[in-house]
C-alpha positions in Angstrom: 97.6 24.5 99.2 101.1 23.5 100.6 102.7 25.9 103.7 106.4 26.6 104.0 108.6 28.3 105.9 112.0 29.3 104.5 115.0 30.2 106.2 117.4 32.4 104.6 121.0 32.1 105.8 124.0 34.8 104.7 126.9 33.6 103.7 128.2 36.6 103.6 128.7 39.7 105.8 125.8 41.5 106.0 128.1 44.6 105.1 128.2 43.1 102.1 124.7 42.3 101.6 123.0 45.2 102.5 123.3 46.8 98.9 121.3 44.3 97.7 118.6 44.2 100.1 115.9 46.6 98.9 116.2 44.5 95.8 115.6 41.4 97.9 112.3 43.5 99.3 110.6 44.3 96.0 111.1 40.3 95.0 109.7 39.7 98.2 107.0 42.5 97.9 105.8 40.8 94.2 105.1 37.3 96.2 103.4 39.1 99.3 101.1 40.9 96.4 100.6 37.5 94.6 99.6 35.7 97.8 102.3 33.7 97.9 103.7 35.0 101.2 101.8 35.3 104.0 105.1 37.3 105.8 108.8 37.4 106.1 111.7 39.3 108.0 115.1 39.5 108.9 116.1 37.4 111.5 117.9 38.8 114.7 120.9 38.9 114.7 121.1 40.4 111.2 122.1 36.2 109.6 119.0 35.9 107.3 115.6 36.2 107.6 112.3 33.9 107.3 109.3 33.5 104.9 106.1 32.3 105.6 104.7 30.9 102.5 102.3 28.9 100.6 102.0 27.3 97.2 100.7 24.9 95.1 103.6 23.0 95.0 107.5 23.0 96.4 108.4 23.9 92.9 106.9 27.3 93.1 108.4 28.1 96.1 111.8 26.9 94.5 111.1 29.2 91.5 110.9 32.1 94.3 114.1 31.3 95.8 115.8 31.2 92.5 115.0 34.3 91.5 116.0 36.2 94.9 118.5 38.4 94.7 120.4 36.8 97.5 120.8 33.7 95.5 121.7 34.9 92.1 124.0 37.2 93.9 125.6 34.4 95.8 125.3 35.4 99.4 122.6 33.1 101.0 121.8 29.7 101.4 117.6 28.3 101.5 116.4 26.1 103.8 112.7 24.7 103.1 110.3 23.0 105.5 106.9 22.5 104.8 104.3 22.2 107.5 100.8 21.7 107.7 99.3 24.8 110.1 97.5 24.0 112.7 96.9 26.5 115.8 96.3 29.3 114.5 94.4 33.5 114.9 91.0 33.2 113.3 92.3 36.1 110.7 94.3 33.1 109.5 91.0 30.8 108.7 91.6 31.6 104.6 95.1 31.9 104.5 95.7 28.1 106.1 93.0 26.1 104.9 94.3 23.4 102.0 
């Protein structure tokens, strides 16, 4: 399994974002249920958030950013960076290993 963590940037006001944004949740919600992301938030300030995530491949995580909201609404811009976990909690153990 591959790691990534995503950084979501608006490039919008977030007054104009925030419609959209418990849409955004339930995409997230479906990839959190799937196992897909470990967790995610809004980053503070209120200019994007961050997602934890793991996958088989970059693809897949690709796939989930082109089907956020945030992107086929035109507001945000994706950042990926894959890393390989190493410190981590114990409650962690399944969640990191490859």
């Amino acid at each position: 399994m591959r790691h990534f963590m995503i950084l979501v940037n608006y490039t919008a006001p977030f007054s104009e974002i925030e419609h959209i944004v418990p849409e955004h949740r339930n995409h997230l919600q479906r990839a959190v249920d799937a196992g897909v992301i470990l967790f995610s938030g809004p980053r503070i300030p209120r200019t994007g958030g961050i997602v934890i995530a793991r996958a088989e491949s970059e693809t897949t995580i690709q796939d989930l950013i082109d089907k956020d909201p945030y992107k086929l609404a035109g507001v945000a811009e994706y950042q990926v960076v894959e890393f390989k976990p190493g410190r981590h909690q114990p409650f962690l153990d399944d969640w990191t290993q490859s």
